[in-house]
N, C-alpha and C positions, 0 to 999 in steps of 0.2 A: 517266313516271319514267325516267330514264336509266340504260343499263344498266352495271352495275359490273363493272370491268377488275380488282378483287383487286389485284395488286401494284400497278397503275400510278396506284391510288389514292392509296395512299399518300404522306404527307406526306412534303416533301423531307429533315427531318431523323432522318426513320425509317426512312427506307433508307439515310439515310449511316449511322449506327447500327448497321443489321443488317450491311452489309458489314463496318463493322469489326470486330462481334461474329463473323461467318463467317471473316472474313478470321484473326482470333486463335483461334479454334477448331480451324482447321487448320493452326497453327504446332506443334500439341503432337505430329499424327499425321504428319506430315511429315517428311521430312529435308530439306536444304538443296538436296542438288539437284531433289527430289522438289516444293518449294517453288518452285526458280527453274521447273521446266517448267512447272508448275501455271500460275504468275501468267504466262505469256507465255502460253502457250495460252488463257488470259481475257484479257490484253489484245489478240490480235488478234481476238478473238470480239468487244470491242470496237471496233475499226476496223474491221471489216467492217462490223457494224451504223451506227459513226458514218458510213463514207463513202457507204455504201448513203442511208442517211436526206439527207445533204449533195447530193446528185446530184437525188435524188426533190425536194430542195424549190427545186433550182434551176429544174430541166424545170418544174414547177407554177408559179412566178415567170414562167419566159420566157413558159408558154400562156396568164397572165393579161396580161404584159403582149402577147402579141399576139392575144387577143380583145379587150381595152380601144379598140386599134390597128382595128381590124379595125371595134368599135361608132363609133369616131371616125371614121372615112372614109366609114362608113355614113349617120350623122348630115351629114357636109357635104352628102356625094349630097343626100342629104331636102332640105337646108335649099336646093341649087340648086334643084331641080326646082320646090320651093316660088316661090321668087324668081322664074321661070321662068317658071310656069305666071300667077301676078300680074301680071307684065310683059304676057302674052299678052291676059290679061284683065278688063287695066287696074283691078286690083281695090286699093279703098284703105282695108282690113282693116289693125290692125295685123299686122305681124310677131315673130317673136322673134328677138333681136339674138343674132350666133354666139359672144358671149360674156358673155351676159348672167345665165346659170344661170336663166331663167325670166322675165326683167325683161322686159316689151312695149316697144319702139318704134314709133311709126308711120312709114310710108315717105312 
């Protein structure tokens, strides 16, 4: 069973909900400038968090695509060696074609 995150469970229309219900909550205890510092001190609490998360899922992006890069290269290696070592010993196995996803050809 998977473990529960409390807020982050919650459905997307019930947290828009609660902010606006927070949000109107503290219009009454508030003053106006007390209001403006409030909501700018939450929204950069917000951009940190957004650009913090924006950076994190790039670096994650670049590392997949340079492990995909990195299994691709690996896989040609394989497939010479293979062709390679057939050549050397004239073997007439089929092969699997380098863009076949799995399809045999014979050589």
């Amino acid at each position: 069973m998977a473990a529960s995150n409390g807020f982050f469970d919650l459905p997307a229309e019930l947290m828009s909900a609660l902010g606006t219900v927070l949000g109107f909550a503290l219009l009454g205890r508030l003053d106006y400038n007390q209001q403006n510092s409030l909501g700018s001190w939450l929204e950069l609490i917000g951009q940190v968090l957004e650009s913090n998360a924006a950076q994190g899922q790039l670096l994650q992006a670049q590392q997949q695509g340079d492990r995909l890069t990195a299994v691709e290269q690996e896989l040609a290696m394989l497939r010479r060696e293979i062709a390679a070592l057939r050549r050397n010993y004239g073997s007439t196995e089929p092969t699997v074609a380098a863009d076949s996803g799995g399809e045999e050809k014979t050589t």
